[in-house]
MARNU-996848 format. One record per residue: residue number from 1; residue in three letters; y negated, x, z of N, C-alpha, C, O in turn. Coordinates in steps of 0.2 Angstrom, whole numbers, plus 5000, padded with zeros to 4 digits. Example, Ala and Ser with C-alpha at 12.3 -4.5 7.8 and 13.67 -1.06 7.14 Angstrom:
% residues 2
1/ala/5028/5066/5039/5022/5062/5039/5016/5066/5039/5017/5071/5042
2/ser/5011/5064/5035/5005/5068/5036/5000/5064/5039/4994/5067/5040
***
This chain:
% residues 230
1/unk/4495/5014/4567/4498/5010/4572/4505/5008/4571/4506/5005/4566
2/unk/4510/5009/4574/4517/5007/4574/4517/5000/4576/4521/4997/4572
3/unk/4514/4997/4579/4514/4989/4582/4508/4986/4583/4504/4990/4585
4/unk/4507/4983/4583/4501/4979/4586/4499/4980/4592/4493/4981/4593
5/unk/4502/4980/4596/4501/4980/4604/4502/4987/4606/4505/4991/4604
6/unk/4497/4987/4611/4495/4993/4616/4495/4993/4623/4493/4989/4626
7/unk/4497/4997/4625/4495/4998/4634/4492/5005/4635/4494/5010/4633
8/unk/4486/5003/4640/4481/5008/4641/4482/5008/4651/4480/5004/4655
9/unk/4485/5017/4651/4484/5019/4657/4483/5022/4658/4486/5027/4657
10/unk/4475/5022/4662/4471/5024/4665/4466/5026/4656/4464/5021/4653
11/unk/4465/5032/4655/4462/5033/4646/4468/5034/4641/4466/5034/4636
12/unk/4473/5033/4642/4479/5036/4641/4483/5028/4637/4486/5024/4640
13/unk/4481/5028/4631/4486/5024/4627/4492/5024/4624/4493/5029/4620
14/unk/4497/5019/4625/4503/5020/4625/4503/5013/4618/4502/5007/4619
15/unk/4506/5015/4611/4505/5011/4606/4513/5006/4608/4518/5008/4611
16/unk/4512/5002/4604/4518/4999/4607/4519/4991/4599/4519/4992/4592
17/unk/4518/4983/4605/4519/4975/4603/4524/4972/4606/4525/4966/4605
18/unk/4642/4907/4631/4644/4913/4638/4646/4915/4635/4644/4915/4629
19/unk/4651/4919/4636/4653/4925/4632/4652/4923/4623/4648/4926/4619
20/unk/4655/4916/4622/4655/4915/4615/4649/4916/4612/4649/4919/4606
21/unk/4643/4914/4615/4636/4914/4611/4633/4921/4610/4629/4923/4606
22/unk/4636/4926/4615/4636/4932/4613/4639/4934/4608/4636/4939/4607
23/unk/4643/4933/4605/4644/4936/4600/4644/4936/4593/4645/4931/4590
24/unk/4642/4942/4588/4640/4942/4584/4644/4938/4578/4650/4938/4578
25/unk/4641/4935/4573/4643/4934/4568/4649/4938/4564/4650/4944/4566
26/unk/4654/4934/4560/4658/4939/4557/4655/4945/4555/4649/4945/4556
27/unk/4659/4952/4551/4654/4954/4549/4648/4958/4553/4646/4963/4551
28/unk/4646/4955/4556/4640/4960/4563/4643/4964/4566/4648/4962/4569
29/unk/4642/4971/4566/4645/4977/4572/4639/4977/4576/4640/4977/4582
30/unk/4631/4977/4574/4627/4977/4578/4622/4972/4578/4617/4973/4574
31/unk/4623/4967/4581/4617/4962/4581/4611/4962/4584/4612/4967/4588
32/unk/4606/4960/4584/4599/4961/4588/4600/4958/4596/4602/4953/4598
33/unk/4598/4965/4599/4597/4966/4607/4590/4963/4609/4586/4961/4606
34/unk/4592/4962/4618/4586/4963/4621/4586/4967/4625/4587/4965/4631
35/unk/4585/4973/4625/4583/4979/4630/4577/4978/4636/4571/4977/4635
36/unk/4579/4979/4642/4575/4978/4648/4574/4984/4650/4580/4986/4652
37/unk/4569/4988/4650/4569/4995/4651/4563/4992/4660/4557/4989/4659
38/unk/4565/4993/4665/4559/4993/4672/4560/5000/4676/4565/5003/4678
39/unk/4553/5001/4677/4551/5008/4682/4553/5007/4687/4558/5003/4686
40/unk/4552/5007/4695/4553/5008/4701/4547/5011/4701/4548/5016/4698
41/unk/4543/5011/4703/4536/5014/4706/4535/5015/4713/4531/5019/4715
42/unk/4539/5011/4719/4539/5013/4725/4537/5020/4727/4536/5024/4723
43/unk/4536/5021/4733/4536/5026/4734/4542/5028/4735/4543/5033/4731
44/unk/4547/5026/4739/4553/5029/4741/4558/5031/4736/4563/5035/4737
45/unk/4555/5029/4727/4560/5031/4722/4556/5038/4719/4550/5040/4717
46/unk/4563/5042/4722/4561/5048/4718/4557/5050/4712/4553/5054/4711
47/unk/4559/5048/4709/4558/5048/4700/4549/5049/4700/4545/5053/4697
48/unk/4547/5044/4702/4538/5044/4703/4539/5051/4704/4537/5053/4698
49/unk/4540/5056/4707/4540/5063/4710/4540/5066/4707/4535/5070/4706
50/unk/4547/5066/4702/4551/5072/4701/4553/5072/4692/4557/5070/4689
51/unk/4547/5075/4689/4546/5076/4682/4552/5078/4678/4553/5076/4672
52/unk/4557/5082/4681/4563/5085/4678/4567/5079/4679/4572/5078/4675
53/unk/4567/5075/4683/4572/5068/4683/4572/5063/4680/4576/5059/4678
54/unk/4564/5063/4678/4562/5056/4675/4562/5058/4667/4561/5054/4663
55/unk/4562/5065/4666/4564/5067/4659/4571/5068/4657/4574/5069/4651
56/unk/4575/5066/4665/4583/5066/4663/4584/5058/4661/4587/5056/4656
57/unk/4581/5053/4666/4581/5046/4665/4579/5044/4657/4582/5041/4653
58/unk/4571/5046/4656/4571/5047/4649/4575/5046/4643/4575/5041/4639
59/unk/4577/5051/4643/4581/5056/4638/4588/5049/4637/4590/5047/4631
60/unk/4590/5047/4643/4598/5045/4645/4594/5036/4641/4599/5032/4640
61/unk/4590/5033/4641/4586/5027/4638/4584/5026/4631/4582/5021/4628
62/unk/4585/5034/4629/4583/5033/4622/4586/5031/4618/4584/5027/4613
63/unk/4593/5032/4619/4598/5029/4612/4599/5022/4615/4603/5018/4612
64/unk/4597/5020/4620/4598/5011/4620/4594/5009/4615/4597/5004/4612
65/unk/4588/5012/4613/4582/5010/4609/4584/5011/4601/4585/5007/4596
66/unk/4584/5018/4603/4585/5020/4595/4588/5019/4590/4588/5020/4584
67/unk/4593/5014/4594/4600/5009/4591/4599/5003/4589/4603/4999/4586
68/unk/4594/5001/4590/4595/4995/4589/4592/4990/4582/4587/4990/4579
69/unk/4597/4985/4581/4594/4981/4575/4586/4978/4574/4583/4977/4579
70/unk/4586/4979/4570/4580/4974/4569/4584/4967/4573/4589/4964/4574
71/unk/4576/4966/4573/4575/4959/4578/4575/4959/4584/4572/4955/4588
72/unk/4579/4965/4586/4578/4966/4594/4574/4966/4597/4569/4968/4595
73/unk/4575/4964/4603/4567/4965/4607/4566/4969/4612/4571/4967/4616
74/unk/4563/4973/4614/4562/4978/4619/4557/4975/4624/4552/4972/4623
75/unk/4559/4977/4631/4553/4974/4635/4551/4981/4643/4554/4982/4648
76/unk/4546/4982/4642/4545/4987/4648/4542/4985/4653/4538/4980/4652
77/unk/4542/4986/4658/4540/4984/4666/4542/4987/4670/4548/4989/4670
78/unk/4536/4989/4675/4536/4992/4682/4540/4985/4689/4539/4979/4689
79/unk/4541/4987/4692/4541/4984/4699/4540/4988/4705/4537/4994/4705
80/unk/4541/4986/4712/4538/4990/4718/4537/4983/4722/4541/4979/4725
81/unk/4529/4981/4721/4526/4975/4728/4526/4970/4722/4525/4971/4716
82/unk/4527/4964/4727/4530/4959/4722/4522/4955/4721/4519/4950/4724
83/unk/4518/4960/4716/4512/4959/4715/4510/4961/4707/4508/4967/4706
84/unk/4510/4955/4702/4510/4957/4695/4503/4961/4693/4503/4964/4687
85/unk/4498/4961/4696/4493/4965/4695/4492/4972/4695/4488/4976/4692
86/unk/4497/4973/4701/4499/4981/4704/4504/4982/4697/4503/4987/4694
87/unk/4510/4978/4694/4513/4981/4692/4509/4979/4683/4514/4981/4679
88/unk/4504/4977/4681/4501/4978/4677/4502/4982/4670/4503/4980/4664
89/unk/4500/4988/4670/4499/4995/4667/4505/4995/4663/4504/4996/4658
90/unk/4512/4994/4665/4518/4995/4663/4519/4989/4659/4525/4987/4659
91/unk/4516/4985/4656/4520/4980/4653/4518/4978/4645/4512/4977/4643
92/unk/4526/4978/4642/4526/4979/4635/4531/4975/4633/4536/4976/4636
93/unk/4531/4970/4626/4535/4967/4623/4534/4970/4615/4528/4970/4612
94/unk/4541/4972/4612/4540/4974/4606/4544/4970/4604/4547/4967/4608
95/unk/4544/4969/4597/4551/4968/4592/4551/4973/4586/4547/4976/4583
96/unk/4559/4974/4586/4561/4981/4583/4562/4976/4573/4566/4973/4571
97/unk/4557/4979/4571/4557/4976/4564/4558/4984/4559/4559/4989/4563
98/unk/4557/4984/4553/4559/4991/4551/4552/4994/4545/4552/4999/4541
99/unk/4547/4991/4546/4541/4993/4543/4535/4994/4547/4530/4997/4546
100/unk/4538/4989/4555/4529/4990/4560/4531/4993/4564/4528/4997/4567
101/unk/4539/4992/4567/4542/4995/4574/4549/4997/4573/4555/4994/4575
102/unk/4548/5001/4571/4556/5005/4571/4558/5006/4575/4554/5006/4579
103/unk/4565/5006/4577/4568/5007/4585/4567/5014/4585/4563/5016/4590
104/unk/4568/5018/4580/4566/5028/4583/4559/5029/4585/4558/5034/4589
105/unk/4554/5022/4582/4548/5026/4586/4545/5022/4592/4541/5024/4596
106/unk/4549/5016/4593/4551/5013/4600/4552/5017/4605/4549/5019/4610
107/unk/4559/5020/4602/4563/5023/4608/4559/5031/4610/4561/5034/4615
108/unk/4555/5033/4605/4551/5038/4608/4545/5037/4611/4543/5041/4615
109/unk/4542/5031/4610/4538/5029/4614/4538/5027/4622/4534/5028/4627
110/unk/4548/5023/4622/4546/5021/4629/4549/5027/4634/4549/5027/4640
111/unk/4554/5031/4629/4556/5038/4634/4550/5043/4636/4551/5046/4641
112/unk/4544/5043/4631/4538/5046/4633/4535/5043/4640/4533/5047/4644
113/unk/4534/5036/4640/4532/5033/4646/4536/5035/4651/4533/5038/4655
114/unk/4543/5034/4653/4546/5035/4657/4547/5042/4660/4547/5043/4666
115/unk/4546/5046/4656/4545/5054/4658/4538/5053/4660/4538/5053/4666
116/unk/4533/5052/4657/4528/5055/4661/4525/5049/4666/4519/5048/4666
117/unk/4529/5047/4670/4528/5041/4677/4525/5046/4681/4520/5046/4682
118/unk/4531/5053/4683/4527/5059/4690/4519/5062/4689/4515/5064/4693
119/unk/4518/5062/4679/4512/5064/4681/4506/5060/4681/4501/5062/4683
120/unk/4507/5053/4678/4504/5047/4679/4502/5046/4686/4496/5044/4688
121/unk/4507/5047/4691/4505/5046/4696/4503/5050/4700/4501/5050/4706
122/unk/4504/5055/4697/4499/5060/4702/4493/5062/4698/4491/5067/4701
123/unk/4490/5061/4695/4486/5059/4692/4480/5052/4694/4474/5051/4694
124/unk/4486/5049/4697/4482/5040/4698/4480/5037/4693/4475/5034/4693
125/unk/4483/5038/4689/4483/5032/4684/4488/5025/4686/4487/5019/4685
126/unk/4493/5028/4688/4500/5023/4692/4498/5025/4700/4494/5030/4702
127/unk/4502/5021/4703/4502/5019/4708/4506/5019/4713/4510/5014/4714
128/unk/4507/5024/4717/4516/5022/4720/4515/5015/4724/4509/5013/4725
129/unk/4521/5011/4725/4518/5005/4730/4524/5005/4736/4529/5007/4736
130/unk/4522/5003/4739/4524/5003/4746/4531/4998/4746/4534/5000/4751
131/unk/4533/4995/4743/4537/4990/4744/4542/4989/4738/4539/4991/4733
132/unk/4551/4986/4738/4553/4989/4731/4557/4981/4731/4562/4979/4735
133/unk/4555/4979/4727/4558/4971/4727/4560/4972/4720/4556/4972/4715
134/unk/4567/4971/4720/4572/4974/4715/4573/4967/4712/4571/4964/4707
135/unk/4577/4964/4717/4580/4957/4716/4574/4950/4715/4574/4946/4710
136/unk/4568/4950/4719/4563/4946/4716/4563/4948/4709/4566/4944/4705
137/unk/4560/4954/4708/4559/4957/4698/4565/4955/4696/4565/4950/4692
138/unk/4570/4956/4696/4576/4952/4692/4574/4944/4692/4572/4941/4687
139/unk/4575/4942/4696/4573/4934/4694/4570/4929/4691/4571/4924/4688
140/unk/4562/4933/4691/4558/4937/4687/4559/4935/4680/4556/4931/4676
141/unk/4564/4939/4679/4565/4943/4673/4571/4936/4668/4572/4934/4663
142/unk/4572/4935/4674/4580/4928/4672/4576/4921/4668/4579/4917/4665
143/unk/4571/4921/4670/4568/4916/4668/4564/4918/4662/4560/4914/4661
144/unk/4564/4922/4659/4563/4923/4651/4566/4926/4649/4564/4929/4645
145/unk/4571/4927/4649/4579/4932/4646/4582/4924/4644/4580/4919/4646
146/unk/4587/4925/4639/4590/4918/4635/4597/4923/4633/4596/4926/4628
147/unk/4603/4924/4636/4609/4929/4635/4612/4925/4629/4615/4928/4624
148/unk/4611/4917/4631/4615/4914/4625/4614/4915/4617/4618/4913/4612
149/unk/4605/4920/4616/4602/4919/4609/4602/4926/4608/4600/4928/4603
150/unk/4606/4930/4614/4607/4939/4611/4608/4942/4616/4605/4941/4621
151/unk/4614/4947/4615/4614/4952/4623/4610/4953/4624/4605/4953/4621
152/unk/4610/4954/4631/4603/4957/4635/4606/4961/4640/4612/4960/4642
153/unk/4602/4967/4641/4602/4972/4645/4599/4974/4647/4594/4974/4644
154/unk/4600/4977/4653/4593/4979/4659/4593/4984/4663/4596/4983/4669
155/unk/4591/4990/4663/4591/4995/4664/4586/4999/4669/4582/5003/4666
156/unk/4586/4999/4672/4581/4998/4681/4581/5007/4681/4586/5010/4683
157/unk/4577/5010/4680/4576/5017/4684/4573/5018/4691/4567/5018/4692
158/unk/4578/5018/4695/4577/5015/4702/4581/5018/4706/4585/5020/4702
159/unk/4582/5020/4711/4586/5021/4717/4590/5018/4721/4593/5020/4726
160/unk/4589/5009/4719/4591/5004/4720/4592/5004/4730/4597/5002/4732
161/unk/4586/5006/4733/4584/5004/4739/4581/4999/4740/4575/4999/4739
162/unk/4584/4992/4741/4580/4986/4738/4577/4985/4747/4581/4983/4752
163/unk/4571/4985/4748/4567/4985/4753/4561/4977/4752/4555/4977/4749
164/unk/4563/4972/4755/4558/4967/4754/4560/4964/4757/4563/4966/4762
165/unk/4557/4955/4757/4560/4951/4762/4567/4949/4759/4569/4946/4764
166/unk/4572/4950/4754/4578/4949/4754/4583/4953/4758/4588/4952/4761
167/unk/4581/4957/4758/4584/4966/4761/4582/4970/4762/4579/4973/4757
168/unk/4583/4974/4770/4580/4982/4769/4588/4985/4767/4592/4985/4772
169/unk/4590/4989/4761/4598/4994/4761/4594/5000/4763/4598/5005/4762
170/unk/4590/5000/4765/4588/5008/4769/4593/5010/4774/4595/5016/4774
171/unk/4594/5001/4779/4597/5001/4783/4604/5000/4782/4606/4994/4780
172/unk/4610/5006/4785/4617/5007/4782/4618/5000/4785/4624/5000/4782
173/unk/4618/4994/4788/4622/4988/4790/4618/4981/4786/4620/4975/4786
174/unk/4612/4985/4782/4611/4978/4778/4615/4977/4771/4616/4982/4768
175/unk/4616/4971/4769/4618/4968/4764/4612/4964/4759/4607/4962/4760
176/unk/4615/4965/4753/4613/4959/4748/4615/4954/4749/4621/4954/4750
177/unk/4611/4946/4748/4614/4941/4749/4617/4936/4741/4612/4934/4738
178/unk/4620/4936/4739/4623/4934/4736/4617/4929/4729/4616/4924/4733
179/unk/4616/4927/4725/4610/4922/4723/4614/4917/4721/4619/4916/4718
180/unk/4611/4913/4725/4614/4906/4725/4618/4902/4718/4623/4899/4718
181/unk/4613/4904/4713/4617/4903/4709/4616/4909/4702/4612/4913/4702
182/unk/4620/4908/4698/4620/4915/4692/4613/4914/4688/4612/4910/4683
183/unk/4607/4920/4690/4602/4919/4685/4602/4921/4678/4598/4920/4674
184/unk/4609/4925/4676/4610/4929/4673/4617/4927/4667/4619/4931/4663
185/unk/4619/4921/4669/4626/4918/4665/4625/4922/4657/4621/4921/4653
186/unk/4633/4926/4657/4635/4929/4651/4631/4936/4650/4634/4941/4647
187/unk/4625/4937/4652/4619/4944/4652/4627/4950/4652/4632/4950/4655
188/unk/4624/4953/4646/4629/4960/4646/4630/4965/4652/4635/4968/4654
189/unk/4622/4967/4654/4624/4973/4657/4618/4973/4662/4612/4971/4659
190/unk/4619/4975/4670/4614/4978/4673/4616/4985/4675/4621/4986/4678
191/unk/4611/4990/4672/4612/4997/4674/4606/4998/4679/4601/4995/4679
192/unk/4608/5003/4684/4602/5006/4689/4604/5015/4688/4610/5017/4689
193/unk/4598/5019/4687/4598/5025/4684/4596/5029/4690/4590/5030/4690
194/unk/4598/5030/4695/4596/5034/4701/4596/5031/4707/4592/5031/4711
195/unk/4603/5029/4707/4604/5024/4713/4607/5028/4716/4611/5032/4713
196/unk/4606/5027/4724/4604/5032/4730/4604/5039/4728/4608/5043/4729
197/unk/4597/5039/4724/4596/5047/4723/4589/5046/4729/4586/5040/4729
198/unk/4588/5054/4733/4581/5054/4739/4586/5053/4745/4585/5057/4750
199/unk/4591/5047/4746/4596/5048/4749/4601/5055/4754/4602/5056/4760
200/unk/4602/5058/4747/4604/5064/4747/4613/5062/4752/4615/5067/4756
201/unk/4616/5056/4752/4621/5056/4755/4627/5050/4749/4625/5044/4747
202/unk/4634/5055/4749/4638/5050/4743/4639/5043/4747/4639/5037/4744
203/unk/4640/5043/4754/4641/5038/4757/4635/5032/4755/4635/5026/4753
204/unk/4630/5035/4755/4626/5030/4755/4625/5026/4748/4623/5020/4747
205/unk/4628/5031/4741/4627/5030/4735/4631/5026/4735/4629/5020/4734
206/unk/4638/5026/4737/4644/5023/4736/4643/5015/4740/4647/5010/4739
207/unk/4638/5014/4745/4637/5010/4747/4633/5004/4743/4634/4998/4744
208/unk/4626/5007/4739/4622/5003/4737/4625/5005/4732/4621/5002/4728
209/unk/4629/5007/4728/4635/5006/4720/4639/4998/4722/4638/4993/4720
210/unk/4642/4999/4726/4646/4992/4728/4639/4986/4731/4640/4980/4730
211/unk/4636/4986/4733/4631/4980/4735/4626/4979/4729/4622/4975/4728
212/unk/4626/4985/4724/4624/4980/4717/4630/4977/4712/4629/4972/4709
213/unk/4635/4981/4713/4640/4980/4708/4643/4971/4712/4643/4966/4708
214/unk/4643/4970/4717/4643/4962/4718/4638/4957/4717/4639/4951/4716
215/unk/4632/4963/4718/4628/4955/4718/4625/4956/4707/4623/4951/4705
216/unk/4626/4960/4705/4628/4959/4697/4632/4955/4693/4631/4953/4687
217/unk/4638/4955/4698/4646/4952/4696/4643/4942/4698/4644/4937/4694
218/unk/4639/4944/4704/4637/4935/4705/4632/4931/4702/4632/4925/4700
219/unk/4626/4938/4700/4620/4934/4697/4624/4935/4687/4620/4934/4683
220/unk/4630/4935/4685/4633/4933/4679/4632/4941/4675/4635/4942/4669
221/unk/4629/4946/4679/4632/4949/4671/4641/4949/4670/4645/4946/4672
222/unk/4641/4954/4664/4648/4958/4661/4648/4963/4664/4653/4964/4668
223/unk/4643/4967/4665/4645/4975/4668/4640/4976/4669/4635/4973/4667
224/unk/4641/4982/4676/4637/4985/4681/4637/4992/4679/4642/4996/4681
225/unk/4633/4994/4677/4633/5004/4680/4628/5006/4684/4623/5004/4683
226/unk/4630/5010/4687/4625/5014/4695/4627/5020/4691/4631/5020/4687
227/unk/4624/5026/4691/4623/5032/4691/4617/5035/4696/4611/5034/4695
228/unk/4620/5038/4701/4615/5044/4702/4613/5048/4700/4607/5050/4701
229/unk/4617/5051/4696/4617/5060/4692/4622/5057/4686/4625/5052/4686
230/unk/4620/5063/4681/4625/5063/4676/4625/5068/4672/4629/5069/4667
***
């Protein structure tokens, strides 16, 4: 057993377990992270589909893991319908210690997850869900994240088509609305790995790249990356 903690999908076990306050101690180059690794399981997000992309997504998630200090904490989760039982299967908290949970056998573990989402769900183990509430699951997520006691980063493999009661971006004239207040004050980074990919248009990429890259700038991180392709 690498960790204590388990997630079992379908037969299929997967082993597992402000500015200033961010920064490390003298002396520290790498202090302990909190990595937020979240699927998209919509349907509308390609990645469920497409095995060769969700092995590129993979692949591109590994070295946030495989880097990291002890003490770090790694945290896996699905989103889609804003229904924690649907998104169930996908949820894991490790901490990266150097005798139960190595970051190398983390990060092979949760890039293995990540690739095999297309055939999980075609399989039906997973579940595509109808619905992609990006910004609820952020919120979510703000409310157990702590930036002040360690970077945090959060890395959404998504298409970042935020379809719910906040916003449909399907449609080219809707917006993100702004979160009233920062759920995310001083948080390092929110990345999204497939934003307007299924799209198949730069306009449209470039358009949800700018309506996350503001509303990340408002909910407090430091940096936004969008990548469609890479």
């Amino acid at each position: 057993m690498l960790v204590p903690a388990a997630v079992l999908v379908g037969g299929l076990a997967f082993l597992a377990s402000n500015a200033g306050a961010n920064m490390p101690p003298p002396g520290i180059t790498n202090p302990p992270r909190m990595v937020v690794i979240a699927i998209d399981l919509s349907a509308s997000n390609p990645l469920i589909r497409d095995p060769g992309f969700a092995a590129k997504v993979a692949e591109r998630i590994k070295p946030f893991i495989s880097n990291l200090a002890p003490r770090s904490k790694v945290m896996l989760r699905s989103f889609g319908a804003y229904n924690s039982n649907a998104n169930a299967p996908l949820s894991l908290d490790i901490t990266i210690a150097p005798k139960t949970a190595r970051a190398e056998d983390i990060a092979k573990l949760v890039s293995g997850v990540v690739a095999g989402v297309p055939q999980m769900v075609k399989q039906g183990r997973l579940q595509a869900q109808y619905e992609t509430n990006i910004v609820p699951f952020l919120l979510n997520v703000s409310k157990v994240v702590d930036c002040r006691a360690m970077p945090v980063h959060i890395i959404l493999a998504s298409d970042g088509v935020e379809d719910s009661q906040v916003a449909n971006l399907a449609r080219r004239n809707a917006t993100l609305p702004a979160p009233p207040v920062a759920p995310f004050p001083g948080c390092e980074e929110l990345q999204i790995l497939g934003i307007g990919r299924g799209l198949n248009s730069p306009a449209d990429t470039e358009r949800l790249f700018s309506e996350w890259k503001y509303w990340s700038e408002r909910a407090g991180f430091r940096n936004f990356q969008g990548l469609n392709d890479w």
